[in-house]
Backbone as CSV, one residue per row, in Angstrom:
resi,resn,N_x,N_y,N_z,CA_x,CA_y,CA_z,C_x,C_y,C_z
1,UNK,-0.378,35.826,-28.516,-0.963,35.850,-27.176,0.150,36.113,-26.162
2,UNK,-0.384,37.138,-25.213,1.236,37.582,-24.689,1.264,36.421,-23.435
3,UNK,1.970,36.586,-22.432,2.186,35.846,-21.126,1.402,35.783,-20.205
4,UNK,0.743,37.543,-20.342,-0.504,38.261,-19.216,-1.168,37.847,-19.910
5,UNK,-1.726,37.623,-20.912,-3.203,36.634,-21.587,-3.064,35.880,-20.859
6,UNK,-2.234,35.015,-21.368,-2.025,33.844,-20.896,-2.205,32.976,-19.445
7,UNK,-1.690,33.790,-18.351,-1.786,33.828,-16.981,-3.328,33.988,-16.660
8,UNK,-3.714,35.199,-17.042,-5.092,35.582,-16.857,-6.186,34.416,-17.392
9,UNK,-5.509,33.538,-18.575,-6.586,32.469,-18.779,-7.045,31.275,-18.299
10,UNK,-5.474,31.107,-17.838,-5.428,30.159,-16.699,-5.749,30.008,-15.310
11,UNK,-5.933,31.545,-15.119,-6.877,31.362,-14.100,-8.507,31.605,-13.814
12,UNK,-8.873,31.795,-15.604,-9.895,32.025,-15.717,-10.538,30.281,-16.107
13,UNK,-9.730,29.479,-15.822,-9.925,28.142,-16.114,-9.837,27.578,-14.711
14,UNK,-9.346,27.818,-13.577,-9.356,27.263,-11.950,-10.926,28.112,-11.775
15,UNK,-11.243,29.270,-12.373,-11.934,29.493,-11.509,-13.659,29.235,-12.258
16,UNK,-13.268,28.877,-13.203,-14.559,28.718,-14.200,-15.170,27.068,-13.604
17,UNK,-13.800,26.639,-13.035,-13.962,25.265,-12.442,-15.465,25.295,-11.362
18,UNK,-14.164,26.108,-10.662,-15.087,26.245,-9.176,-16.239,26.366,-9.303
19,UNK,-16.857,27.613,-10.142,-17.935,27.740,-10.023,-19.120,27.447,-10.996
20,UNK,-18.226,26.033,-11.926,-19.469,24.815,-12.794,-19.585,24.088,-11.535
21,UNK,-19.088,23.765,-10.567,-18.921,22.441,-9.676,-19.967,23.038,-8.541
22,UNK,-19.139,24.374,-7.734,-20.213,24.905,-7.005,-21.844,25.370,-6.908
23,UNK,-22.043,26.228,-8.180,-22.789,26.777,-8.606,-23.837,26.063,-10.030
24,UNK,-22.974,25.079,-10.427,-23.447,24.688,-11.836,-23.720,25.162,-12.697
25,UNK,-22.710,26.721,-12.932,-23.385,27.642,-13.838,-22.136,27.312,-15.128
26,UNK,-21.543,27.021,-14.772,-20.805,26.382,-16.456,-19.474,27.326,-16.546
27,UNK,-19.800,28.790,-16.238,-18.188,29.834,-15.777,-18.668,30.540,-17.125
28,UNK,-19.964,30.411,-17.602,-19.731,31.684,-18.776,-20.251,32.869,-18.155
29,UNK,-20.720,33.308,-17.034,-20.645,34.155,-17.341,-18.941,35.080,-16.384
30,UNK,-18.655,34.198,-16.508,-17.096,34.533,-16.095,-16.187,34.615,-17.359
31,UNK,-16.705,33.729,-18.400,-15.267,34.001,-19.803,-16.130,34.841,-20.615
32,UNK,-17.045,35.217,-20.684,-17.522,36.169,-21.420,-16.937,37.892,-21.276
33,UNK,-17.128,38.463,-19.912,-16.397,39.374,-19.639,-15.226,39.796,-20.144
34,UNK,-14.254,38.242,-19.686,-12.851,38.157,-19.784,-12.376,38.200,-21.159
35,UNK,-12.992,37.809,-22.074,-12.634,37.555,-23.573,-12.860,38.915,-23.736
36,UNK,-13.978,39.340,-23.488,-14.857,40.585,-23.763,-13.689,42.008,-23.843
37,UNK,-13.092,41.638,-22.368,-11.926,42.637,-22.265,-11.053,42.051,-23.021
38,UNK,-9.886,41.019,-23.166,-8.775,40.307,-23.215,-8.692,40.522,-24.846
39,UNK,-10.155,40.488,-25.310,-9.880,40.681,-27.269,-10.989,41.289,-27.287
40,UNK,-11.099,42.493,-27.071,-11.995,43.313,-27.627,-12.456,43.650,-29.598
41,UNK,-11.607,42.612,-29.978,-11.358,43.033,-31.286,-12.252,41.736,-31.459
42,UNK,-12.395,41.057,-30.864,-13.610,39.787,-30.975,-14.711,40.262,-31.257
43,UNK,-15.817,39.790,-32.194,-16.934,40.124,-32.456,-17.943,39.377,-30.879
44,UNK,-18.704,39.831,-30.435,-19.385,39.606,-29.875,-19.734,38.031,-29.840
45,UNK,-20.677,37.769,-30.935,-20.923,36.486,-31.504,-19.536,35.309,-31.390
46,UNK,-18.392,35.972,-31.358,-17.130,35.062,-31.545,-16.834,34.707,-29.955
47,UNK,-17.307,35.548,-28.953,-17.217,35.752,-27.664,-17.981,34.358,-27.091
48,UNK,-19.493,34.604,-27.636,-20.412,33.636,-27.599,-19.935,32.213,-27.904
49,UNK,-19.330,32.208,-28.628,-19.127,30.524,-29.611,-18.462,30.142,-28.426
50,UNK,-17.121,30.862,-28.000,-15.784,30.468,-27.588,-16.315,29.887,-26.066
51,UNK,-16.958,31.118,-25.472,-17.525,30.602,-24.099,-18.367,29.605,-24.044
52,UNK,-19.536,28.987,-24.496,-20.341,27.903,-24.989,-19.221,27.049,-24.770
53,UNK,-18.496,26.622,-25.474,-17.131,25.370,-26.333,-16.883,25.383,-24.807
54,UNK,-16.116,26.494,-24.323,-15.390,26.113,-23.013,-15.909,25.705,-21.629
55,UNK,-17.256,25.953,-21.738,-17.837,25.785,-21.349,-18.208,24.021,-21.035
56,UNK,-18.643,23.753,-22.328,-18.574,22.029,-22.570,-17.821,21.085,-21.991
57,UNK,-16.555,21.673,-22.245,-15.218,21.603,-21.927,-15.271,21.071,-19.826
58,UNK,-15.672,22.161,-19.836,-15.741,22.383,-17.937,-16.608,21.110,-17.321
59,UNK,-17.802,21.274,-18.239,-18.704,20.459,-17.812,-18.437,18.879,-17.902
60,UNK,-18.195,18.358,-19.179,-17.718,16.978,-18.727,-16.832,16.445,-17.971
61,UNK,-15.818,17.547,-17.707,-15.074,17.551,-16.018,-16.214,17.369,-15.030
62,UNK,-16.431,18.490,-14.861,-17.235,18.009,-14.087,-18.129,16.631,-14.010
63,UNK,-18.914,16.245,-14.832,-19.763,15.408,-14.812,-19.041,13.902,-14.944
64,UNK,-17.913,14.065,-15.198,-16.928,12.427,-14.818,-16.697,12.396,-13.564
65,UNK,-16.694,13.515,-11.969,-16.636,13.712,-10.917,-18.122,13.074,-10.675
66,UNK,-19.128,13.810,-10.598,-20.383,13.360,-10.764,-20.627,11.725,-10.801
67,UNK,-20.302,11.511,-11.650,-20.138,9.770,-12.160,-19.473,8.904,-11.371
68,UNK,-18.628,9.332,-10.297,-17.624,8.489,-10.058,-18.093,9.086,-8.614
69,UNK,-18.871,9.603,-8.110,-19.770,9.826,-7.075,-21.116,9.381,-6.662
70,UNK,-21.598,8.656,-8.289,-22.527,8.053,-7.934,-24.118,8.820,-8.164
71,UNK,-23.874,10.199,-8.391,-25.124,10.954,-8.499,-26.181,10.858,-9.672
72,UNK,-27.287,10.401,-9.305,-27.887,9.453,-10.467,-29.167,11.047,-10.960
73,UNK,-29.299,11.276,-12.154,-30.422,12.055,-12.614,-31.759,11.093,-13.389
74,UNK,-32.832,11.567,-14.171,-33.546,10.821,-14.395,-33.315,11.305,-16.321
75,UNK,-33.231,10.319,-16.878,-32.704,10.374,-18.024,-33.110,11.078,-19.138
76,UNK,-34.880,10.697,-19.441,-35.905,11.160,-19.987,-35.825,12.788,-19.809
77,UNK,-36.320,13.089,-18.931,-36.378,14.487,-18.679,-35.253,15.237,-19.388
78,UNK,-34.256,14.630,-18.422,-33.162,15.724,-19.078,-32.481,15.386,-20.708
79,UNK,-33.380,14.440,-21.325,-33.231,14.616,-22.341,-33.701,15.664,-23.449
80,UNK,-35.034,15.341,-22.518,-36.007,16.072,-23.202,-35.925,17.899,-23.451
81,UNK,-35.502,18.076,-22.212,-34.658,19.333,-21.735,-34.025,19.983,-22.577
82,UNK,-33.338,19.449,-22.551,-31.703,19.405,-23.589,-32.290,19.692,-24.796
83,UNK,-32.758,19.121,-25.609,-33.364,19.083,-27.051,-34.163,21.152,-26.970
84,UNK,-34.758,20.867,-25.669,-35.397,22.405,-26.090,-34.257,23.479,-25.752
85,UNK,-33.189,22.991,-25.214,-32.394,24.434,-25.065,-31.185,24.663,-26.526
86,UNK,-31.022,23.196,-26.902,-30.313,22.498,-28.452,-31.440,24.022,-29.258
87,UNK,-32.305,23.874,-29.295,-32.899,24.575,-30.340,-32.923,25.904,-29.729
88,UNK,-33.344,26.514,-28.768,-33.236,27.676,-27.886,-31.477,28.560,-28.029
89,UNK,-30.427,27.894,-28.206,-28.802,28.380,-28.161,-28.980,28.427,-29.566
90,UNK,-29.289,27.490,-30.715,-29.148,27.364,-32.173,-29.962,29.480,-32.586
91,UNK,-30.731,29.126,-31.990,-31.610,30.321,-32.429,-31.314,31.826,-32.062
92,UNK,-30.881,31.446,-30.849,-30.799,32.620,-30.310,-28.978,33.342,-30.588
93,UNK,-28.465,32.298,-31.492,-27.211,32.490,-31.671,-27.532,33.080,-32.828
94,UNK,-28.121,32.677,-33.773,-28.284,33.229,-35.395,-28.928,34.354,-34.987
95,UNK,-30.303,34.911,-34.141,-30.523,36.042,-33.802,-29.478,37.347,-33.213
96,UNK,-28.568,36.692,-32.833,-27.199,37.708,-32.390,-26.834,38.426,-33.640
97,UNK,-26.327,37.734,-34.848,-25.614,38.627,-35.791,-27.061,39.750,-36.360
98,UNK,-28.085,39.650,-35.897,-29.082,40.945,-36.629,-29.198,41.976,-34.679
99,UNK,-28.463,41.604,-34.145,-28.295,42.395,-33.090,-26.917,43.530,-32.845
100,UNK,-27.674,44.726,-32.013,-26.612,45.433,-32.089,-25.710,45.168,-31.142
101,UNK,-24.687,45.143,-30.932,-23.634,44.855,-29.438,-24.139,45.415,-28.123
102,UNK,-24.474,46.926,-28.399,-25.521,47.598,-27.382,-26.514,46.659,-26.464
103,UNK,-27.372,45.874,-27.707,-28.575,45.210,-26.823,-28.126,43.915,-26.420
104,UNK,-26.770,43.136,-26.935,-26.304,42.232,-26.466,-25.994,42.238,-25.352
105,UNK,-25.127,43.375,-24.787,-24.669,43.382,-23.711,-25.735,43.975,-22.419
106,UNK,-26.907,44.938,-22.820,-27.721,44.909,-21.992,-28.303,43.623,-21.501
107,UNK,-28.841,42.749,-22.670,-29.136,41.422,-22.344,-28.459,40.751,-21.427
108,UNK,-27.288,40.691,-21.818,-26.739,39.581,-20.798,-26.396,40.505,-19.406
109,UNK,-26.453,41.833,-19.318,-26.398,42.368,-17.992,-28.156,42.391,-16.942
110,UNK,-29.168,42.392,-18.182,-29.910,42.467,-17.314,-30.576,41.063,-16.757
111,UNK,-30.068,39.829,-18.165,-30.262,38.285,-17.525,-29.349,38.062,-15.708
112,UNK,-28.392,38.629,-15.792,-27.437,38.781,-14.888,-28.268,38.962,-13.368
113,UNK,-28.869,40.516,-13.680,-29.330,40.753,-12.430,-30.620,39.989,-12.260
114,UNK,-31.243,39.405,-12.975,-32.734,38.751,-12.877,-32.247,37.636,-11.981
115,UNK,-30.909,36.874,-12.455,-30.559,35.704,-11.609,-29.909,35.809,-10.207
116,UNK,-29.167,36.707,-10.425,-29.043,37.472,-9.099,-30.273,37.799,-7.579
117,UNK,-31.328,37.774,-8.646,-32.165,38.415,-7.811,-33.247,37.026,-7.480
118,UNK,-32.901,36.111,-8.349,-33.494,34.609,-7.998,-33.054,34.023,-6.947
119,UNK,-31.256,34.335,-7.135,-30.892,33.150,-6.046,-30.722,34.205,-4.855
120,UNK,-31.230,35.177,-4.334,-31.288,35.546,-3.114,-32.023,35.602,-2.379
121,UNK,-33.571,34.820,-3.271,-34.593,34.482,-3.144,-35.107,33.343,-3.179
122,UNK,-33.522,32.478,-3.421,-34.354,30.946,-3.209,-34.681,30.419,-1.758
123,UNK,-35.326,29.624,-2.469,-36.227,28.591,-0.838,-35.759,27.694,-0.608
124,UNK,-35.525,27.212,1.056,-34.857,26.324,1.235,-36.057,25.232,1.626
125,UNK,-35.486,23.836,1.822,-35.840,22.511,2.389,-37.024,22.186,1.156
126,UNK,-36.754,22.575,0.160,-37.895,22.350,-1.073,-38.106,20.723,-0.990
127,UNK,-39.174,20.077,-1.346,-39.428,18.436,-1.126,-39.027,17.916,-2.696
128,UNK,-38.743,16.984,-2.882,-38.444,16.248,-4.338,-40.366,15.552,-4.706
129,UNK,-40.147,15.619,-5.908,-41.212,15.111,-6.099,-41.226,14.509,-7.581
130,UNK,-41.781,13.458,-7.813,-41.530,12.781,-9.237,-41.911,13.559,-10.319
131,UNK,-40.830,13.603,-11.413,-41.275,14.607,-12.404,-42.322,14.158,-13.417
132,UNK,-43.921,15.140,-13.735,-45.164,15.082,-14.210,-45.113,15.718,-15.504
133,UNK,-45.636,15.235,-16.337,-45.943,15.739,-17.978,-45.864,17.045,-17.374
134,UNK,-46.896,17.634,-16.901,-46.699,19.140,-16.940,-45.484,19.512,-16.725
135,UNK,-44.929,19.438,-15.647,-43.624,19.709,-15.357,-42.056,19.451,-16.364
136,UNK,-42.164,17.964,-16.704,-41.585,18.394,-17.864,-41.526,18.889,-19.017
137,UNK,-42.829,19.624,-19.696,-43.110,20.317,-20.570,-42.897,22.079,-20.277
138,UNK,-43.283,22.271,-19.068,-42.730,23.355,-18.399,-40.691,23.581,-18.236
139,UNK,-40.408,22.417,-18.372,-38.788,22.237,-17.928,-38.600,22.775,-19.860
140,UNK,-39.039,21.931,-20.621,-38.838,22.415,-22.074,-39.048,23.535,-22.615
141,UNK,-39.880,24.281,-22.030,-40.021,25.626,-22.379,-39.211,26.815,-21.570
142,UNK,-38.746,26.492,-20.217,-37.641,26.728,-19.358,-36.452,26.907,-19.946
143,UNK,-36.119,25.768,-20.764,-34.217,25.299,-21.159,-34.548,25.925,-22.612
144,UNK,-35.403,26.056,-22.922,-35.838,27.167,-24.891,-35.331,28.414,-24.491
145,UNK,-36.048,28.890,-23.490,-36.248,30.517,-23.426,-34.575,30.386,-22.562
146,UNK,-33.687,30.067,-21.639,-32.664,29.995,-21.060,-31.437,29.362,-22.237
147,UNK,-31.776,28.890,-22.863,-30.545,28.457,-24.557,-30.711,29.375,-25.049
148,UNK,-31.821,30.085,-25.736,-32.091,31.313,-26.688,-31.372,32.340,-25.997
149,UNK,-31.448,32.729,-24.937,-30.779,33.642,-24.084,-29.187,33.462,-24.085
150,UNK,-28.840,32.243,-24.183,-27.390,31.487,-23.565,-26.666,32.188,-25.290
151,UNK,-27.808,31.710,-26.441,-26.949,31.914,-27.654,-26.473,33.219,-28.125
152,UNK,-27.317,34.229,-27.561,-27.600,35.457,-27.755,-26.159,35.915,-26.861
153,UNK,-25.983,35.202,-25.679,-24.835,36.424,-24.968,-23.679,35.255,-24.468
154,UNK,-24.031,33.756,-24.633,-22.466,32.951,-24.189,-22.495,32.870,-22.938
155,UNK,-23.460,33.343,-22.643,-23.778,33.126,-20.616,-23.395,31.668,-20.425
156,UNK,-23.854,30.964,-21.269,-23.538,29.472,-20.956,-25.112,29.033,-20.376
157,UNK,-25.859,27.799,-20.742,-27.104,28.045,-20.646,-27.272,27.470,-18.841
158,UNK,-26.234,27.367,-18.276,-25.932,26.610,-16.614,-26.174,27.560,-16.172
159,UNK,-26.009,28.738,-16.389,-26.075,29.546,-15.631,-27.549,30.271,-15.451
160,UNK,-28.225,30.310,-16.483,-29.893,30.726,-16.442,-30.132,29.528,-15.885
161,UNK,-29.973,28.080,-16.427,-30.790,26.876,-15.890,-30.674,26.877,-14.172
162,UNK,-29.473,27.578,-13.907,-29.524,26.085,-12.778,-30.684,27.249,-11.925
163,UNK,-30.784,28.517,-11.544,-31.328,28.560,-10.909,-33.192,28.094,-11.492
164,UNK,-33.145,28.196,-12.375,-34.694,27.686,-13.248,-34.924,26.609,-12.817
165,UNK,-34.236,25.858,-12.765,-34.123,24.465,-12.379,-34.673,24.497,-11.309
166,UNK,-34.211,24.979,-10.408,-34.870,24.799,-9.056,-35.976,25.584,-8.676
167,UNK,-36.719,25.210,-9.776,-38.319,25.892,-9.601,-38.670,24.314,-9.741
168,UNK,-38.110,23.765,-10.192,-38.959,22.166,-10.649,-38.772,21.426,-9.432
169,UNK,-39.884,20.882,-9.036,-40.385,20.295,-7.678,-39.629,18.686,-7.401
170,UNK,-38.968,18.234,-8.695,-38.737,17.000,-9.112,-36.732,16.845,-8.956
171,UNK,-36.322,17.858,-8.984,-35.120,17.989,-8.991,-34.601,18.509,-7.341
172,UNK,-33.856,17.765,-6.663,-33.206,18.194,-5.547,-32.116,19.714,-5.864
173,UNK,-32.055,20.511,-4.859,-31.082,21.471,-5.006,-29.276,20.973,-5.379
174,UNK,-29.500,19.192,-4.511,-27.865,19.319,-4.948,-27.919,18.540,-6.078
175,UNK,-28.573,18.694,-6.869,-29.047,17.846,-8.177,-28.891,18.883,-9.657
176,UNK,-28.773,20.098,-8.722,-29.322,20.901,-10.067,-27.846,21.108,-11.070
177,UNK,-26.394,20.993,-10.078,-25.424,21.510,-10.897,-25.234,20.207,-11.719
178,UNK,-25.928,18.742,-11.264,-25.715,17.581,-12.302,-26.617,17.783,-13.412
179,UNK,-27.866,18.386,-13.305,-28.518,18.483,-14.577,-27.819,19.631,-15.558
180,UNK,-27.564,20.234,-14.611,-27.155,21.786,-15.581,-25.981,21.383,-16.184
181,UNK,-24.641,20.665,-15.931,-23.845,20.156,-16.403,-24.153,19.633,-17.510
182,UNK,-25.156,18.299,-16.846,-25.272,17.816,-18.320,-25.683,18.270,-19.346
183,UNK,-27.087,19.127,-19.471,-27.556,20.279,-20.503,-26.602,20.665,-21.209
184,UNK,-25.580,21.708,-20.493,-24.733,22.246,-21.199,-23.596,21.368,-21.774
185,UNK,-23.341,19.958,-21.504,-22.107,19.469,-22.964,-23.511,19.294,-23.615
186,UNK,-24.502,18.617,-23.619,-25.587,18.124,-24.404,-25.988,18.845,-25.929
187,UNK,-26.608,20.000,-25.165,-27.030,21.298,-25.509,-25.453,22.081,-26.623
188,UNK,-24.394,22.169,-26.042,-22.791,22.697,-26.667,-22.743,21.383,-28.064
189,UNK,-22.473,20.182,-27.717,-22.556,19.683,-28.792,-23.714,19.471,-30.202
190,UNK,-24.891,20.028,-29.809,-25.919,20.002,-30.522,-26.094,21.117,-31.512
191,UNK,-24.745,22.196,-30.609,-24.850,23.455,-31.229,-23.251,23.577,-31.947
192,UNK,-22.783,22.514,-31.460,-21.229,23.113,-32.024,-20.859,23.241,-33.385
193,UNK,-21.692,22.500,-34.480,-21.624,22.439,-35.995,-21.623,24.039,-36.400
194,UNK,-23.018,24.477,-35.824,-23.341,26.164,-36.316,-22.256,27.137,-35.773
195,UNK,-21.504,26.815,-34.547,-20.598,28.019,-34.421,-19.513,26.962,-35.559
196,UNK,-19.284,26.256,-35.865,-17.660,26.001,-36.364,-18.087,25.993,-38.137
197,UNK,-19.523,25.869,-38.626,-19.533,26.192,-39.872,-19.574,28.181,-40.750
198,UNK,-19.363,28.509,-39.556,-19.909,30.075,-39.816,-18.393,30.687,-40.304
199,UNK,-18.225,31.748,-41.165,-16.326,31.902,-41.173,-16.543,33.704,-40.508
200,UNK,-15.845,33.201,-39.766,-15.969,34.943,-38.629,-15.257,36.127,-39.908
201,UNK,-15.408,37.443,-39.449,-14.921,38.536,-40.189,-13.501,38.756,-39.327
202,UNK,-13.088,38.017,-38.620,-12.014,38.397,-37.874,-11.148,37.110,-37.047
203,UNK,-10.025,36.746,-37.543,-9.064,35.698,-36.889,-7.812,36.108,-35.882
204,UNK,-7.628,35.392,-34.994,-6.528,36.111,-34.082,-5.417,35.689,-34.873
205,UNK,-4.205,36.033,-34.924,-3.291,35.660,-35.434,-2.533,34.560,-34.651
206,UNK,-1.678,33.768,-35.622,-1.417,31.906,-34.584,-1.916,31.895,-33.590
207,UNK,-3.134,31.841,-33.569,-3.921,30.953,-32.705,-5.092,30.052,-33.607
208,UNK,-5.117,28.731,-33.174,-6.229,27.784,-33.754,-7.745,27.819,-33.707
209,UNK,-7.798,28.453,-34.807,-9.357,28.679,-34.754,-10.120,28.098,-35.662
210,UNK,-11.729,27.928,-35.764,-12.202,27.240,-36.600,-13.340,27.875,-36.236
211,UNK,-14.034,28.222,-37.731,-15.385,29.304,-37.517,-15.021,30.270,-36.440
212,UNK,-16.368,30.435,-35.333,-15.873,31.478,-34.727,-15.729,30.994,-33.185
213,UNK,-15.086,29.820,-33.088,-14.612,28.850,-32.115,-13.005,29.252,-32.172
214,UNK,-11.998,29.876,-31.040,-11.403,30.415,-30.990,-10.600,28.947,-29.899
215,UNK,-10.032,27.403,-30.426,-9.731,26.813,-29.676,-8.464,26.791,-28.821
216,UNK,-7.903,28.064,-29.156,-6.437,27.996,-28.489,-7.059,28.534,-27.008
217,UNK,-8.006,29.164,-27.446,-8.257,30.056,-25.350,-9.261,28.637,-24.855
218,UNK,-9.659,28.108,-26.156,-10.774,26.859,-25.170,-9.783,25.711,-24.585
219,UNK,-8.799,25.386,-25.130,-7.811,24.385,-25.114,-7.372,24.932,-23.237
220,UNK,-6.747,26.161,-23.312,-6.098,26.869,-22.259,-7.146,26.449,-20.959
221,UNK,-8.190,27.252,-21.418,-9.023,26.854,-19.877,-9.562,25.701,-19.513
222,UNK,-9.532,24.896,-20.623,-10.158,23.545,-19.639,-9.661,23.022,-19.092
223,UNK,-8.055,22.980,-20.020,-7.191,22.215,-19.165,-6.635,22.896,-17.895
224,UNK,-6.444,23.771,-17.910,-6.303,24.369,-16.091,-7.505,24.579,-15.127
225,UNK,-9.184,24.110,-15.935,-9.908,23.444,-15.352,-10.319,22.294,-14.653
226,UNK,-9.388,21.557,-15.832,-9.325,19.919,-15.223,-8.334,19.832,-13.770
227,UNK,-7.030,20.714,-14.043,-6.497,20.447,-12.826,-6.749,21.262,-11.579
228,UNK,-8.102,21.675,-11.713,-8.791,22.104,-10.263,-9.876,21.290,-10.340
229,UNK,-10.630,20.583,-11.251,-11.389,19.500,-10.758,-11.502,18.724,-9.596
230,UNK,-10.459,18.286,-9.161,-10.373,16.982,-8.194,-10.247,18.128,-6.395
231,UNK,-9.861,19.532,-6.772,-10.566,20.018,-5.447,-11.985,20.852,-5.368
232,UNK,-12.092,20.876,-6.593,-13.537,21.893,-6.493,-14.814,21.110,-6.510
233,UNK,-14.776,19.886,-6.572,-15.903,18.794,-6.238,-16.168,18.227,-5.183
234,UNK,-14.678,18.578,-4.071,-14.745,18.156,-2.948,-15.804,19.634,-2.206
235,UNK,-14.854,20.459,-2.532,-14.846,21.903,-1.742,-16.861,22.502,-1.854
236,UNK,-17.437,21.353,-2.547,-19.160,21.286,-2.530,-19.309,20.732,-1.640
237,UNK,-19.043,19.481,-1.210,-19.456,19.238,-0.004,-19.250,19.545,1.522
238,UNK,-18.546,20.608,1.591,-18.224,21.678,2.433,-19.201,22.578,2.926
239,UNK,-19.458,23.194,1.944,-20.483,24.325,1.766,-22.184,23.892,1.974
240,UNK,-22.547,24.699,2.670,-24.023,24.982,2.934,-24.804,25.081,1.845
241,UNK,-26.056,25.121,1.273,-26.616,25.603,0.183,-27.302,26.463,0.430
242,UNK,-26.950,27.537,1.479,-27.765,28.891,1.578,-26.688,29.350,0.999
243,UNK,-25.283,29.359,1.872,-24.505,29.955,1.598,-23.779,30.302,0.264
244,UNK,-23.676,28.832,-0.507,-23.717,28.907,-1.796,-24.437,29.740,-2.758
245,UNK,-25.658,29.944,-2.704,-27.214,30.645,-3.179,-26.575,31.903,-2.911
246,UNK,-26.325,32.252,-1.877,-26.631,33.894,-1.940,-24.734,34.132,-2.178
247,UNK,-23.934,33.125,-2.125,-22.706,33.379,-3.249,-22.572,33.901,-4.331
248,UNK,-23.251,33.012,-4.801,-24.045,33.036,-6.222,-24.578,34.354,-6.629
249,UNK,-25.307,34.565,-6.077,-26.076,36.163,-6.223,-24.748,37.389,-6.255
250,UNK,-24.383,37.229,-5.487,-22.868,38.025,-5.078,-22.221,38.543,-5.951
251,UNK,-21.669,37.370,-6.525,-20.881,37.079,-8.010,-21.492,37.446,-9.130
252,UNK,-22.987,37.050,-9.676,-23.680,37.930,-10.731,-23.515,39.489,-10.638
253,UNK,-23.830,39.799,-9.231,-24.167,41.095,-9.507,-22.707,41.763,-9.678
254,UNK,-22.143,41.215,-8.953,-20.235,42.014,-9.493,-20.296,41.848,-11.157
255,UNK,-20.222,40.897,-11.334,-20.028,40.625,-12.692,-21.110,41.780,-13.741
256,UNK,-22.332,41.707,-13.248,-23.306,42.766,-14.119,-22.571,44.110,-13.888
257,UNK,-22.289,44.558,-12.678,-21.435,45.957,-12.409,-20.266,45.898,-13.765
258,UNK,-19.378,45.452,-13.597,-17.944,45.132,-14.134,-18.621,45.201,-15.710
259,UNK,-19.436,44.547,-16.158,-20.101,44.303,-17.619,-20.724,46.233,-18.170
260,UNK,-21.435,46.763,-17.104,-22.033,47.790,-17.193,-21.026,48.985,-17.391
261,UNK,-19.799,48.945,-16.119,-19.229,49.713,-16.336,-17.967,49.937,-17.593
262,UNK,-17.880,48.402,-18.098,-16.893,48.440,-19.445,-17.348,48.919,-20.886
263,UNK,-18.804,48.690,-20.282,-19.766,49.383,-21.744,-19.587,50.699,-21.581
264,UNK,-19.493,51.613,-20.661,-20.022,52.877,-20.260,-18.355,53.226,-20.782
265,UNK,-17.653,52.873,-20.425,-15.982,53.054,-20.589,-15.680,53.321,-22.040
266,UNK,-15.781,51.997,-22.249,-15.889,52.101,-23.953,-16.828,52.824,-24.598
């Protein structure tokens, strides 16, 4: 791993921070790209594992901030949640290896712009309202179809959820990056057996890997995640939640550009 990896990962770990804390999208679809370019010799699927893991990684940072703030979720639900996106990432990960790279990467470019095109469209002053069987059965079929998606491209499933999330009448807007957090270690550990029992067709050389969990780049970014933690939890309560929202949108759609045009390149 040269120096410019190296540099480049570390700041793909400040900034994967920012925007699990801001956004609650977990930063995959920020290390997906980056791997995407950085080891092109990565299988797709190996792309997937690595971002998921680091992902996890981000999030219980985050969510020890969370904790020590006091932000309370409702337990049930997001258990329940969790379990359908646990099976939704499991599935949609084993569906990747009968996929071609082609439709992988359309996938995750055109999940990209769908969310893009959510949060420039979200609604503000939404009311909280106690969460109803329907609703959480609707939230379970939500976090299925958004994991299945997550396994398929490593988006990280924070990043489909959180704006999904805030279709549910029961969840506050500044609530959603605590649920989505939690989902995703929940959801990452439920799935981490299947990426680390699988043996990839391809190993980087000295670097620590296991299955197709690539832990020397997961090791790298969390920990230069953790040490932007303690400002990127503040730097939320700063910010507006319009402004955030249509941030958000901003950033997908660069990112779908940048994704589109490396396919077209290659």
């Amino acid at each position: 791993m040269t120096l410019t990896t190296l540099l480049i990962l570390m700041c793909c770990g400040v900034l994967t921070n920012i925007m699990s804390a801001l956004f609650g999208i977990g930063g995959g679809v920020l290390m997906v790209p980056i791997l995407h370019t950085l080891f092109p010799e990565f299988p797709l699927q190996m792309v997937a594992a690595t971002s998921l893991t680091t992902v996890m990684g981000t999030a219980l940072i985050n969510l020890i901030s969370f904790y020590k703030q006091k932000i309370s979720v409702e337990l049930k639900p997001l258990l329940l949640w969790s379990v359908g996106m646990i099976v939704g990432v499991q599935l949609g990960f084993e569906l990747s290896f009968y996929f071609p790279n082609f439709l992988i990467i359309t996938i995750f470019i055109s999940t990209l712009l769908v969310l893009a095109w959510r949060s420039f469209l979200a609604k503000k002053g939404q009311n909280q309202t106690a969460s109803t069987a329907n609703e959480k059965l609707k939230g379970v079929a939500v976090c299925f179809l958004g994991g299945g998606i997550a396994g398929i491209t490593g988006i990280g499933g924070g990043s489909i959820m959180a704006p999904l999330l805030g279709l549910l009448p029961s969840i506050k807007p500044g609530k959603i990056a605590v649920y989505s957090n939690s989902m995703m270690l929940i959801g990452g550990l439920g799935n981490l057996y299947g990426y680390l029992s699988k043996a990839p067709p391809f190993y980087l050389e000295g670097a620590w890997q296991i299955g197709y969990v690539n832990f020397s780049v997961v090791a790298i970014v969390v920990f230069c995640s953790f040490l932007t933690s303690f400002i990127s939890i503040r730097l939320k309560g700063y910010l507006p939640e319009a402004l955030i929202q249509k941030g958000l949108g901003v950033i997908l759609l660069v990112i779908a550009a940048y994704m589109a045009v490396l396919q077209l390149w290659r």
